[in-house]
N, C-alpha and C positions, 0 to 999 in steps of 0.2 A: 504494500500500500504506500502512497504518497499522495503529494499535495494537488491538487485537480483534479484526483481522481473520485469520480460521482460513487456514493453509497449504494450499496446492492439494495435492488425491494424486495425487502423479510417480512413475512408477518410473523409479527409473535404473540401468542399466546398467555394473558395475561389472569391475573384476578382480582377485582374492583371491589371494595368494600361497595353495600349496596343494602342499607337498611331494608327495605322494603319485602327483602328474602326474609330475614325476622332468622330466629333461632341463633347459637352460640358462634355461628361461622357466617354472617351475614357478607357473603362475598357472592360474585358470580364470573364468568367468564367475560372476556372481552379481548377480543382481538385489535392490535393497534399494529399499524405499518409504518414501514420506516419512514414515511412521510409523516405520517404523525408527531412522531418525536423530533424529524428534525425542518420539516419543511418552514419554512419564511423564518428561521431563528438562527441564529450564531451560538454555537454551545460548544462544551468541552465533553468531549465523550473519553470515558477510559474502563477498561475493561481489564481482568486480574483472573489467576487462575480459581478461585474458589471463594462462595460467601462464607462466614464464618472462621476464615484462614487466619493466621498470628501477622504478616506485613498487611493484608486487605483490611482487616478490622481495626487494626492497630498504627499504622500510619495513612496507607495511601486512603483509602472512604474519609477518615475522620479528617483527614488534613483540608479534602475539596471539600466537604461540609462546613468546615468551622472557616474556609477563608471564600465563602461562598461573596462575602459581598465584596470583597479585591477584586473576585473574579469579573463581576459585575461592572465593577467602575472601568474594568478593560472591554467592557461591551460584551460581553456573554450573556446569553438570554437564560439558559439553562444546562445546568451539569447531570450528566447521565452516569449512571455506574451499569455496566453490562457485565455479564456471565453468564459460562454455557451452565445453568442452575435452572429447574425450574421455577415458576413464580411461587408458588408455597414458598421455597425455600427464601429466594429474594425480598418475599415479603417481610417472612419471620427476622431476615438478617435485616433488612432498612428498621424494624418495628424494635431489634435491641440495639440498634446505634443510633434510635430516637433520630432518626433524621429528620431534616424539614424544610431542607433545602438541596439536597441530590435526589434525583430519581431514578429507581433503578430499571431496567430493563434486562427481562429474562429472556436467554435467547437457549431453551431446554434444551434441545435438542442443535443445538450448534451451529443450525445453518447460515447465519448472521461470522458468524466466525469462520466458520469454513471459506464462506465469498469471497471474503475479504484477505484469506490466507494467514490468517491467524490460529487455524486449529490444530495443537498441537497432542500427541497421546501426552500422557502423565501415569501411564500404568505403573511406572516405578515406585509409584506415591500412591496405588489404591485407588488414584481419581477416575481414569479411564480419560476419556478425550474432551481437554480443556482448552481457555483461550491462552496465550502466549500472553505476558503483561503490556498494556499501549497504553498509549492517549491519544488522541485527536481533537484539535482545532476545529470543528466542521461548521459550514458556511451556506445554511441551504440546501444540506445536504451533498455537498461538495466538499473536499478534506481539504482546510487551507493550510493544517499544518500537522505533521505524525510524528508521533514519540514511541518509537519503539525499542525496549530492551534488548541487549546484544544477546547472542547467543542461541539466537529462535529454532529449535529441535524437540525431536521428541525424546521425550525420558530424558530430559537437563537434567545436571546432577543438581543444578542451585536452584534459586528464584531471586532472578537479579532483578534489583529495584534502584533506581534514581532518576533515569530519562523520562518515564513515565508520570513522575511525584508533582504533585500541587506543585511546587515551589519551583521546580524546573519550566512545571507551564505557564503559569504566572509570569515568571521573568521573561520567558519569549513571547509575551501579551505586552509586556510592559516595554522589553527593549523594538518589539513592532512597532508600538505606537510613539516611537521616542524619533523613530529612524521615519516614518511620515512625518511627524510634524518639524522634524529639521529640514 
């Protein structure tokens, strides 16, 4: 993946809290496209091998949550956290890192990552076929700018993290907008 290159059309698979189901799971189905999440907005998309994992929970999610409104004053409309997880799972993990300002995007079944060449095995680790770590600039649904971690194979022995991290995309938001207005 790189920059102008247009986002594959995914439907995924989602689950909408929806009072009106009534009982202890008031959720229901709802399919949203990748127009959805990113048509007519500027957002940061990043995507990590697993919800629940020790770097996704612990730095990279919490870090675009808590600096959600930096990201903002660089013109992002909205931050997405994706993973090949389904929405149960995405849900439960946005619902204990209290988010309330990323949204996640379940992409269950990998197709969204696959397109895009991000789908990597992780059988080494028990996962089975996950995403590779990224981030994306996207513009419309066009990638104005990709952050992707070295190393991209399957059964890495690590989980390399920094090119992906809030703070790496932020500063190339901020050195962007530094280098337009000189």
């Amino acid at each position: 993946m790189k920059a102008g290159v247009k986002l594959p059309d995914v439907t995924f698979r989602t689950r909408v809290r929806d009072e009106s189901v009534g009982g202890p799971n008031p959720f229901r189905w709802e399919d949203k496209t990748t127009a959805d999440y990113f048509a007519g907005k500027r957002v940061v998309l990043f995507s990590l091998p697993g919800a629940f994992t020790p770097t996704c929970s612990t730095y990279q999610l919490p870090g675009f949550e808590k600096g959600f409104a930096d990201f903002q004053a660089e013109g992002i409309d909205a931050i997405y956290c994706m993973s090949v997880n389904d929405s149960f799972v995405m849900n439960k993990w946005a619902e204990s890192q209290s988010l309330k300002n990323v949204g996640v995007i379940p992409d269950g079944s990998g197709e969204f990552t696959r397109r895009i060449g991000m789908l990597v095995a992780k059988d080494n680790l028990g996962f089975g076929n996950r995403s590779w770590r990224y981030a994306a600039i996207v513009d419309n649904g066009v990638v104005e700018a990709w952050f992707e971690e070295p190393g991209l194979c399957d059964n890495h022995g690590e989980d390399p993290y920094g090119v992906s991290s809030p703070e790496t995309v932020l500063e190339h938001l901020k050195t962007a907008k530094a280098e337009v207005a000189a």
